[in-house]
MARVO-941304 format. One record per residue: x, y, z of N, C-alpha, C in turn. Coordinates in steps of 0.05 Angstrom, whole numbers, plus 5000, padded with zeros to 4 digits. Layout:
<recs>
XYZXYZXYZ
...
</recs>
This chain:
<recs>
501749765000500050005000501850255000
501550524988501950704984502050895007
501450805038500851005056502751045070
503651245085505251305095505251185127
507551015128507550925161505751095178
505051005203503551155224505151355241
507651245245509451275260509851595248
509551745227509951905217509152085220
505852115222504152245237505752425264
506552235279508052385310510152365313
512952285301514952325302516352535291
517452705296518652995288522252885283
522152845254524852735236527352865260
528852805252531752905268533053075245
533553305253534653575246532753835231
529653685245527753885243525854045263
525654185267524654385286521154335290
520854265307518154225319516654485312
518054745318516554975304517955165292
517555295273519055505258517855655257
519655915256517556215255519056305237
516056395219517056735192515256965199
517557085197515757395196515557435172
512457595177512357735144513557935136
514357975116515658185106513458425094
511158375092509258495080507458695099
506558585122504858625137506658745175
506658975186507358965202506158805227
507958615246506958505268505358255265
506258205242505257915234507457645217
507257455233509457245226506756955220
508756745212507456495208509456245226
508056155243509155935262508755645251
510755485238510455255233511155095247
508854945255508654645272509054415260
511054315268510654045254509453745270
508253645251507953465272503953425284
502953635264500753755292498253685267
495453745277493753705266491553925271
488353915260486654055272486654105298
486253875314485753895341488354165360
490354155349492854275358491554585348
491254615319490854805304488355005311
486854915320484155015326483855165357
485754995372485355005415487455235408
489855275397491855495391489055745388
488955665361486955915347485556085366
484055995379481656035388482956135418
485555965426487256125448487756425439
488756495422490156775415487756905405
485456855400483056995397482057145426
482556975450482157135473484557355475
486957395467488257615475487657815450
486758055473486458265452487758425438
490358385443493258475425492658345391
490758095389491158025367489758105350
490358145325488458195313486858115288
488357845285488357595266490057345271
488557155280489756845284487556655264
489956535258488556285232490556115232
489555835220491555605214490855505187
492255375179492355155159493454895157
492254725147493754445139494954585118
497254535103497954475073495754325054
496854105073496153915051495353595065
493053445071492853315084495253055088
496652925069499352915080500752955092
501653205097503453435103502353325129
504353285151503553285173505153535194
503553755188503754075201502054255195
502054435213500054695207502154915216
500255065200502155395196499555675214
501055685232498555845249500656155238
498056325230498956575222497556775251
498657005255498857135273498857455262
496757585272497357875271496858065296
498258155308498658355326498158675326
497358735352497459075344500359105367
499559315353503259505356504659465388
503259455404503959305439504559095437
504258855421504558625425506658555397
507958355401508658215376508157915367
507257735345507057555356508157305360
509657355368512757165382510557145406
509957455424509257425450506457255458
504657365435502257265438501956995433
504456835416504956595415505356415438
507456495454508156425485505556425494
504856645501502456735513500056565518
499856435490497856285492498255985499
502056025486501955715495501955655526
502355905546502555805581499555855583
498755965571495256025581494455725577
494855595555492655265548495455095565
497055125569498554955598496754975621
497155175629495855205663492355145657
490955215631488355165633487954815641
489654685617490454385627490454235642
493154325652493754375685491554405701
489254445701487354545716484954385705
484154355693483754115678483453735682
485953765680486753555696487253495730
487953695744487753605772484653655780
482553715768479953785770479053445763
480653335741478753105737480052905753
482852875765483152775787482052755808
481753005819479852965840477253025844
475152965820473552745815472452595817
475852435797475752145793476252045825
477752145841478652055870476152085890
474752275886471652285903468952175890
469751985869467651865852468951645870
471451445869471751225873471651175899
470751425921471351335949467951205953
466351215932463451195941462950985930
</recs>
């Protein structure tokens, strides 16, 4: 068969960068972050993260190409912010939401099982 191992999907090759950043040359305060490795699910919880900070002023993603196993989250900023920052930004914001998240369904799961 013609398909590409599975293994491919989540392994990030050796001597390539999990994420790359371009700035645009066109647009001030706006770059493109490539993920490799990632899918909708990654592409969408990002998105919709940098939609709550109001520094931004355009977040979007893309597949390439359904092969292509990466997305290219584009970023636009106003003039306070850059988005390198709002990138961070969002990525400790969906950590600690997580984070919180999960010790919530822990203990839960630990006051479901005492009954």
């Amino acid at each position: 068969m013609n398909a590409p191992d599975r293994y491919e999907r989540f392994v990030v090759p050796e001597g390539t960068k999990k994420v790359a950043y371009e700035r645009d040359t066109k647009i001030v305060n706006a770059a493109s972050f490539t993920i490799e490795r990632e899918d909708h699910t990654i592409g969408n919880i990002l998105r919709m993260q940098l939609h709550r900070d109001p520094n931004v002023l355009f977040a979007g993603y893309k597949l390439p190409h359904p092969l292509q196993y990466k997305i290219i989250i584009r970023i636009h900023t106003a003039s306070q912010s850059s988005p390198t920052q709002a990138y961070t930004q969002s990525i400790d914001d969906l950590d600690r939401e997580l984070d919180h998240l999960k010790k919530s369904f822990e203990v839960f799961n630990g006051a479901f099982l005492l009954f």
